[in-house]
C-alpha positions in Angstrom: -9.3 69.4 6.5 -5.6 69.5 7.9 -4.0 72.2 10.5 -2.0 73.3 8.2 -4.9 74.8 6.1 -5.8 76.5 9.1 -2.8 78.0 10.5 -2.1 79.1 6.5 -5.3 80.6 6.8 -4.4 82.4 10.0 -5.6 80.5 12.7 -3.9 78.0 15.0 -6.1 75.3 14.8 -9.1 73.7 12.9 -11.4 74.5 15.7 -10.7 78.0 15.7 -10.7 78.5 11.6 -14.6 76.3 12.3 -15.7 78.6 14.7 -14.1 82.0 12.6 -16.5 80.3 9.9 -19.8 80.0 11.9 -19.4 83.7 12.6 -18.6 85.2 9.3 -15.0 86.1 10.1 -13.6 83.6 7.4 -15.4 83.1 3.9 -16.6 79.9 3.3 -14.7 81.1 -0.7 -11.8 81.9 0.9 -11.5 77.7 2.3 -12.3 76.3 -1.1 -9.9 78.5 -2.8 -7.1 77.4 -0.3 -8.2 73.4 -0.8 -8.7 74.0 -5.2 -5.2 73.3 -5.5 -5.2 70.0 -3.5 -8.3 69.1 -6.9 -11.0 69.1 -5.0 -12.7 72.1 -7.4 -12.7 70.2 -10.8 -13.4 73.1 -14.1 -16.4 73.2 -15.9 -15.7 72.9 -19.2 -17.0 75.4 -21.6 -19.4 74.2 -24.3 -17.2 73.0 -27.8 -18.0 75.1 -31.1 -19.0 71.6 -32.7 -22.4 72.3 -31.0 -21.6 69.3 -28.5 -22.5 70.6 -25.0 -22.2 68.9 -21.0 -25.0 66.8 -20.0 -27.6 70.1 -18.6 -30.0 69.1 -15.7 -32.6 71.4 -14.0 -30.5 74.3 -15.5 -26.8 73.3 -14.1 -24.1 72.1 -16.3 -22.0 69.4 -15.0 -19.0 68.6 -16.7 -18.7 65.2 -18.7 -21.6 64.2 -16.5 -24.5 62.2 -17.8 -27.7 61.0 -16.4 -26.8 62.4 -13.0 -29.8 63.4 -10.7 -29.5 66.5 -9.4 -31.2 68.6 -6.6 -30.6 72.0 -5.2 -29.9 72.5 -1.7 -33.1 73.6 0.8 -30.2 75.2 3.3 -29.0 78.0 0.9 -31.8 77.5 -1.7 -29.5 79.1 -4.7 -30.8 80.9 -7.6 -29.6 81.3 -10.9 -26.7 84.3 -10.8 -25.6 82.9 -7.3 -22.0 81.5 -7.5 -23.0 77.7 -6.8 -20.6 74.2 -5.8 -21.8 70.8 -6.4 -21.0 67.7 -4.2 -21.4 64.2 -5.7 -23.0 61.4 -3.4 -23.0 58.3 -3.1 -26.7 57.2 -3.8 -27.9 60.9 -3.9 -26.7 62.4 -7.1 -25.3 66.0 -7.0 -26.8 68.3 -4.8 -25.7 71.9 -5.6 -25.3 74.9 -2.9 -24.6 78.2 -2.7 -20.8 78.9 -2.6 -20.9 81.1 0.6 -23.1 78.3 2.8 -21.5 77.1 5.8 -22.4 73.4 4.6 -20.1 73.5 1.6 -17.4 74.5 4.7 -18.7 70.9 6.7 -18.5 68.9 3.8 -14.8 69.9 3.0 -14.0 69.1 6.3 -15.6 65.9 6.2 -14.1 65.0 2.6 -16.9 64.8 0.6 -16.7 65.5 -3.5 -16.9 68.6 -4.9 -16.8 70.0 -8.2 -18.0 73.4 -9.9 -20.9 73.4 -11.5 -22.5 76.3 -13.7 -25.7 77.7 -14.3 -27.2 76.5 -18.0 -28.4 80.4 -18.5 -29.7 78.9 -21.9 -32.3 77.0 -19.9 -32.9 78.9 -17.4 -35.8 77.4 -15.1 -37.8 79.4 -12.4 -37.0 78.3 -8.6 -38.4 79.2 -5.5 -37.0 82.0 -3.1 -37.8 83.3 0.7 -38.2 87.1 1.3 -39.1 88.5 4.2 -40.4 92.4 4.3 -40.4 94.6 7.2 -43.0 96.7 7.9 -43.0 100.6 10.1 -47.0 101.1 10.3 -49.4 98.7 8.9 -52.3 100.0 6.7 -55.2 99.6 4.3 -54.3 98.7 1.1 -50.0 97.9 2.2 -50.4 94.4 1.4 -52.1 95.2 -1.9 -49.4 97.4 -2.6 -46.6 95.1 -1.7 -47.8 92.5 -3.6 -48.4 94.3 -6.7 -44.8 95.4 -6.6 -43.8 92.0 -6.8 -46.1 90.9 -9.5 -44.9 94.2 -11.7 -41.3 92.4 -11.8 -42.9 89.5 -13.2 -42.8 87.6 -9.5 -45.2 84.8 -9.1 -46.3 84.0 -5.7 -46.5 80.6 -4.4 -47.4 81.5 -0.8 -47.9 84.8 1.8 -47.7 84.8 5.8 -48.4 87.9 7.3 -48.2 88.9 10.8 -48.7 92.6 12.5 -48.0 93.2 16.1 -50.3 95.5 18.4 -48.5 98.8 17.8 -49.1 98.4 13.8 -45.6 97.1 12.7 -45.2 93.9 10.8 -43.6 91.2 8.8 -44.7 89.8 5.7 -42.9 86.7 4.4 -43.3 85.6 0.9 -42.2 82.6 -1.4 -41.7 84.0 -5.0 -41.0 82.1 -7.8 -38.1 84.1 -10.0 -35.7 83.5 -12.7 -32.9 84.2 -11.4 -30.7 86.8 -8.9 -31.3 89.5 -11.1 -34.9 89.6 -10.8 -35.1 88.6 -7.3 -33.0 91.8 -6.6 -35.3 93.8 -9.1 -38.5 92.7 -6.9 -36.7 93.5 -3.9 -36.2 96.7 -4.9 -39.5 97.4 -5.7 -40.9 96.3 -2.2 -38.6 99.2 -0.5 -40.3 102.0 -2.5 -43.5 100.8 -1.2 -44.1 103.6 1.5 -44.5 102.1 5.1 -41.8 99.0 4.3 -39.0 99.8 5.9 -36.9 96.8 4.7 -36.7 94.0 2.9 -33.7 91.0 2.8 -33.8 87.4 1.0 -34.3 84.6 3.5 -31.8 81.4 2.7 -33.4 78.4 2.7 -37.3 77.3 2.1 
């Protein structure tokens, strides 16, 4: 990345447009936007009426990409419905991350590929995500509760660490397996109308 794309992004030098990214005051979007024209972002192309589709792996489309091995990123864990990038590596395939994680911003900076990739929501494929819920006043039965709020959205459970301090308040931290954003944010929703929880956020990476 050049000091021109900083200082056209407001700031005087690349340092300073780094640091403005480490604390949210510039949008990891907002970089690759300002770098798409140089064709670093490459289109996906939309599936052809003839019935011929991209090559589909683990439920991303890649386009004209074939036999390409591809993981998701453990530092931003994405989920179907997030806006996702893909970076191709040499050896390692394409490994696909969240469009607002602060590695997409290092690995501009440091030149490697990108394209856009898309979710296959034809395929869709359950994938792990981290949720951490808050607790005001532990009690009987609040785990019980808690947990059957997440199965009533169809949330499977893969594992459960609960912890509660001496004056009663707690945090319970759970891996779910969901479908995609939509029903992680249905769950979530869920958990806060249990009485006692007091909140509940999404924890990036596994």
């Amino acid at each position: 990345m050049t000091r021109k794309v900083a200082t056209d992004l407001g700031y005087p030098a690349v340092d300073d447009l780094v640091a403005a990214l480490g604390y949210g005051k510039a949008s990891v979007h907002q970089l690759l936007n300002k770098l798409s024209p140089a064709g670093l972002l490459e289109p996906v192309e939309r599936p052809r009426a003839t019935g011929t589709r991209p090559k589909a792996e683990q439920g991303v489309r890649i386009r004209g990409v074939e036999d390409l091995l591809v993981r998701f990123a453990k530092c931003c864990n994405p989920l179907p419905g997030d806006p996702i990038v893909g970076f191709i590596t040499r050896g390692r395939g394409l490994t696909v991350h969240a469009r607002d994680c602060l590695t997409v911003a290092k690995s501009v900076m440091d030149r490697e590929r990108i394209i856009d990739v898309e979710w296959d929501v034809d395929e869709p494929a359950k994938r792990p995500v981290r949720v951490a819920v808050y607790i005001g006043r532990d009690r009987p039965g609040l785990l019980s509760e808690i947990t059957g709020a997440i199965g009533g959205k169809n949330g499977n459970i893969t594992k459960a660490e609960v912890t509660v301090t001496d004056d009663r308040r707690g945090i319970n931290k759970f891996v779910i397996e969901v479908a995609d954003l939509s029903q992680l944010q249905d769950i979530m929703t869920a958990i806060r109308e249990v009485p006692d929880v007091i909140n509940v956020e999404r924890v990036r990476g596994l």
